[in-house]
N, C-alpha and C positions, 0 to 999 in steps of 0.2 A: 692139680691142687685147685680146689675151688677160691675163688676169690674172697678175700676179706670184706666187710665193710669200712667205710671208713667217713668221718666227717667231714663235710666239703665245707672247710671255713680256712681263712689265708691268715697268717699268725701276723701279729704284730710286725714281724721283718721283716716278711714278703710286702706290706702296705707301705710302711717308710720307707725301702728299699726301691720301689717301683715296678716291682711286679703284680701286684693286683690292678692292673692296668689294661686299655685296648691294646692291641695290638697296633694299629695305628701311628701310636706315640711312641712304641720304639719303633718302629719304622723311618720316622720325621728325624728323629733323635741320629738315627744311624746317616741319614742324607743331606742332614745338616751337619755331623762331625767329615762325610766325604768333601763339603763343599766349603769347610772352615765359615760356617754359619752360625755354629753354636754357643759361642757368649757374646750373639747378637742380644743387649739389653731391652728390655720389651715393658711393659706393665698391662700387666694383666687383668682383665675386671671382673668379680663377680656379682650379677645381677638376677631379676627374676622380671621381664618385659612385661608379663603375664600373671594374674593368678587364679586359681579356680572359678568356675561363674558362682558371683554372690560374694566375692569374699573383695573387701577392700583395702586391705593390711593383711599382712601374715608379719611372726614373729622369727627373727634370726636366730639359728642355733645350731647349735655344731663347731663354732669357732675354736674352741678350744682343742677339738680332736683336729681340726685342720694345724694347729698351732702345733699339735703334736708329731704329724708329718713333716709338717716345712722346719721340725727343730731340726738346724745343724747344715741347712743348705745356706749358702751365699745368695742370699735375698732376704729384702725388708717386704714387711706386711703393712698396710694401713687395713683398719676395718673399724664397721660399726661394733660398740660393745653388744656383747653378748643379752643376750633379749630383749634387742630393740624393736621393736613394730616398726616394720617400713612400709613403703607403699611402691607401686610399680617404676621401674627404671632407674631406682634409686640403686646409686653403685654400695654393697652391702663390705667387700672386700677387693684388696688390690693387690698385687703377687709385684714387685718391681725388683727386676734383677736377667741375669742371664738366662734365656731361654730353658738351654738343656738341664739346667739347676733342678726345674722343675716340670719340666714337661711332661712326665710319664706320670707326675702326681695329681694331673689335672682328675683324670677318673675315678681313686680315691679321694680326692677333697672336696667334688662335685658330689660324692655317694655319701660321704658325712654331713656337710650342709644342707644337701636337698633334703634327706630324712628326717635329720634332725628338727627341722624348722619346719618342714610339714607336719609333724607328730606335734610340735610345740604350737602348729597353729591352733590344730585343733581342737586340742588342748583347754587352748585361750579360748576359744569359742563358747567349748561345752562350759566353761568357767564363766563366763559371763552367761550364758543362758539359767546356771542354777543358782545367779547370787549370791546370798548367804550360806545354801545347802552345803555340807559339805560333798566334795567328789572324788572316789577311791578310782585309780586307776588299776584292771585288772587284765590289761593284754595281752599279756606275754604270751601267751597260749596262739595269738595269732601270727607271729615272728618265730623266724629262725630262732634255738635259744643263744647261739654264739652273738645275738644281738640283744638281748634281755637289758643289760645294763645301759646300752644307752637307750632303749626303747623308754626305759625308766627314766634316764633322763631327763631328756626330751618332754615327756607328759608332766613331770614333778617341776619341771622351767615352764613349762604351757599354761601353768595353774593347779594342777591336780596336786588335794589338801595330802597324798599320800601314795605310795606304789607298792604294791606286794613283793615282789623279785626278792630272792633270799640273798641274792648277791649285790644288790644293792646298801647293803648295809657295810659291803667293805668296800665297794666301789662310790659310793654318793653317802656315805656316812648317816642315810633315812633308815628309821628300822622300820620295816615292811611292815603291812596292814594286811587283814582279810580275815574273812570269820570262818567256814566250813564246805567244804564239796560234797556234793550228793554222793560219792561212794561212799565218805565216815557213817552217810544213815544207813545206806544200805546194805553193806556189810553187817551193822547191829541189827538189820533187821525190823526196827523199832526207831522212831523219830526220839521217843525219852530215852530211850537208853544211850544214844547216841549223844543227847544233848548234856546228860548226868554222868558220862564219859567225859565229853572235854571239859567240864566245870571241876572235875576231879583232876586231873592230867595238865591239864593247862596252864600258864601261869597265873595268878589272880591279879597283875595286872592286867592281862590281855579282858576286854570287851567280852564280854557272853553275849554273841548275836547269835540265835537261833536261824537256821534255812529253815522256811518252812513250806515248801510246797513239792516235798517228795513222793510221800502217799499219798494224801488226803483234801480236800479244798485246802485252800490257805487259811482264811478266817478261822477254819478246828484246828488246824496245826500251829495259829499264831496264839490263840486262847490258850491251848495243850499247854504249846510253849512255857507261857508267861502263869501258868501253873504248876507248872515241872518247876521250873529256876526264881520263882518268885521275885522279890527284889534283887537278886545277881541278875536276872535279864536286863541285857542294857538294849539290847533291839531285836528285833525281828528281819530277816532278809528273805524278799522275794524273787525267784532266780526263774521263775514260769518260765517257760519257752513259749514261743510266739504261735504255735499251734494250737496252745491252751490257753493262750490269755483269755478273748475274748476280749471286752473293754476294762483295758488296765486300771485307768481311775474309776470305775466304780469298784473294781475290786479293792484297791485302797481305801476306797471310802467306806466301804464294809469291815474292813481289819482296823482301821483306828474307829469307828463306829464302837465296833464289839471290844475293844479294849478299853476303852474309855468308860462304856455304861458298867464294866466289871473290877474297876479300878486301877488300872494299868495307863493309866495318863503319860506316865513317865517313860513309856515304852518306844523309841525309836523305831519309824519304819525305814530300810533299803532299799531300793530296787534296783535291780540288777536284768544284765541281759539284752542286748538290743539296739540299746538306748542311742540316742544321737540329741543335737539341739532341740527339735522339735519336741520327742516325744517328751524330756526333761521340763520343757516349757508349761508341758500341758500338765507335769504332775507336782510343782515345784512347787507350790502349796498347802499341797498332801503329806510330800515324804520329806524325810530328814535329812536323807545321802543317797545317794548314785555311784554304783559300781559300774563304772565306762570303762568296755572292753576297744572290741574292734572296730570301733567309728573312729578313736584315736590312733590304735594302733597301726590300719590301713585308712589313714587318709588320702583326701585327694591330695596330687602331688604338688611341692610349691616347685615349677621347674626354674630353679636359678641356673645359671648358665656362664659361662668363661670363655673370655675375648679378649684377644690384645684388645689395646685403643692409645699406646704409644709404642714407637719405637725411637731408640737413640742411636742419632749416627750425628757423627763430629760433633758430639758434645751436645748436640741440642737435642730438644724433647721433639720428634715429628707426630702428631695425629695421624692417628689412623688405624680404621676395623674394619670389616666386613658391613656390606650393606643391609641395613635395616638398624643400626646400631652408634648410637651416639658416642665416633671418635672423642680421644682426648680423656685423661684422667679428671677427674671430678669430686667437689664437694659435698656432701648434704648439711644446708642449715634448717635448722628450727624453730614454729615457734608453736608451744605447745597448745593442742594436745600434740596436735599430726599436720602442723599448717607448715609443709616443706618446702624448701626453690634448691635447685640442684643448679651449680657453679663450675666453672669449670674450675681445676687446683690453682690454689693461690687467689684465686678472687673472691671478694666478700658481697654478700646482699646491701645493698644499699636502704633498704627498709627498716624500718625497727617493728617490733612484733607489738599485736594490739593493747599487751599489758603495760609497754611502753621499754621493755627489756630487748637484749640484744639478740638478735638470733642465734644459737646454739649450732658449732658443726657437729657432725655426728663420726666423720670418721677421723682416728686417730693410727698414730703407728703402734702398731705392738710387738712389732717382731723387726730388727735389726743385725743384717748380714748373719741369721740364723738363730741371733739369741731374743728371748722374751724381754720386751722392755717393761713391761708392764704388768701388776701384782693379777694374778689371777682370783677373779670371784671366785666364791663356794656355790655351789650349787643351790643353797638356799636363797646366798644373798641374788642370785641371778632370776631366780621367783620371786624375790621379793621386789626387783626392777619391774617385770612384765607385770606385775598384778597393779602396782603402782600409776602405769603406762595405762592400764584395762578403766581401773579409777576413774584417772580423766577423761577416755574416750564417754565410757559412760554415762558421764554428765552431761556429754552434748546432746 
């Protein structure tokens, strides 16, 4: 009998459970129940030493699906809230409790936070490089799809004004964006008949963005356009592939050009495809929106990292990690935007910050002997934290 297919993705049980794991940690787990080691109490750090070259902040995210593995273990959480910009060394999460509680979960909580706040950095990046523009995130096409929802996530917490994912609308409560794929023309055969298809079909709230660079230059296909759909065209989107661009801003500068002397002022341009900081920089003048695929989607990695840096024996708290890594559990204070001094717990900065206000800690408990103590954001309001955070950076 020939073999089946079958999707390699570990369900919900196997992740809380602790088997989407190395093997390693049950290993540990097994040699520390032989040696009566395993509700040796520890606290755990999560941090990121490092971050990509060029990047001076990245955004935390993920917590929430961590919170969703540790529901129900005998352990408290301290962590930063959920889309805080932090900067190197800064302890982001704390795990405090009995070792085996959680040990097999380190690999799952590591693989949700690292993602998470990688994708949400970039995010924030491509977010401040297009200001005002708006920026449609269109990735998912570069990720597994059993990852889609948080892929969505992640980008919609990073900044991104919106995320296509169909499943996002039961999972993140956003209803998906996006205007048309080059098979709807090409199966019509015909850029109009295609585009007087979805204006029929469609709903007449959704956006009539015309793709226009299937057959034909773009400039005839974005004119065609905004002659086919008259005033229902709310934009035109550019999806070129990088083979054919040539120099992208002068092509723009020819489509709002010939739209304008013809009276289509009011016609939104796209672009899509490619795109990263830079290239957004150089066009964010020109267009209106940015369809950011997989510059977000595969970002560089923000590698945070988990280490003891207490252990408890007779009651008392002892430091200590691995070398290269600052023993002892830890606070972060603030003073805004990003002016930080890391503490060890329990002590306070002795400065006051330049506005004359207290310094702010940042991490708090959220999770006690298993249960949440604390009202969880919506996924809006946790965009609406990071954009707030992007704000002040940008005024320095």
């Amino acid at each position: 009998m020939k073999r089946r297919p079958r999707l390699y993705v570990a369900s919900v049980d196997d992740i809380r459970k602790g088997r989407a794991t190395d093997v390693y940690f049950a290993r540990t787990r097994r040699i520390l129940e032989a040696k009566g080691l395993c509700d040796t109490i520890v606290r755990a750090e999560f941090h990121a030493y490092s971050l990509p070259k060029g990047y001076e902040w990245a955004v935390f995210a993920g917590l929430e699906e961590a919170l969703a593995i540790l529901e129900g273990r005998h352990v408290n959480v301290y962590a930063m809230r959920e889309g805080t910009i932090f900067k190197p060394v800064e302890p982001l999460m704390v795990i405090e409790g009995p070792y085996c509680e959680f040990a097999e979960l380190e690999t799952a909580i590591l693989g949700a936070l690292r993602h998470e706040t990688s994708v949400a950095t970039k995010a924030a990046r491509i977010r401040l490089a297009a200001g005002d523009k708006t920026v449609l995130f269109f990735g998912l096409r570069s990720v597994h799809p059993a990852l889609a929802p948080m892929v969505d996530r992640a980008a919609y917490i990073g900044g991104c004004d919106s995320v296509s994912g169909l499943l996002s609308k039961e999972f993140l409560d956003l209803e998906p964006r996006g205007t048309m794929p080059h098979a709807l023309i090409i199966l019509f055969g015909d850029p109009v008949e295609a585009w007087k298809a979805f204006d029929e079909v469609v709903e007449p709230d959704v956006p009539r963005i015309a793709l226009v660079d299937t057959f034909y230059d773009e400039r005839y296909e974005a004119l065609l356009a905004a002659r086919t759909l008259g005033s229902k065209l709310f934009g035109v989107r550019l999806d070129t592939p990088s083979s054919r661009r040539g120099n992208m801003r002068r092509i723009v500068e020819e489509i709002r050009w010939t739209l304008d002397i013809h009276g289509y002022k009011d016609v939104k341009i796209i672009v899509s495809g490619g795109l990263d900081e830079d290239s957004i920089a150089e066009l964010k003048d020109l267009v209106d929106a940015f369809g950011v695929g997989t510059s977000i989607a595969f970002p560089p990695s923000i590698d945070i990292s988990m280490d003891i840096v207490e252990v408890k024996r007779d009651d008392k708290w002892i430091p200590i990690t691995k070398r290269g890594k600052l023993p002892g559990m830890k606070q972060v204070y603030r003073c805004k935007p990003l002016n930080d001094v890391i503490v060890p717990w329990g002590e306070t900065p002795s400065h006051v910050c330049n506005d004359g206000s207290e310094p702010r800690p940042l991490l708090e408990k959220v999770m006690e002997d298993g249960r949440i103590v604390v009202e969880l954001p919506s996924v809006k309001d946790v965009r609406e934290y990071v954009l707030l955070q992007l704000e002040e950076l940008s005024k320095q």
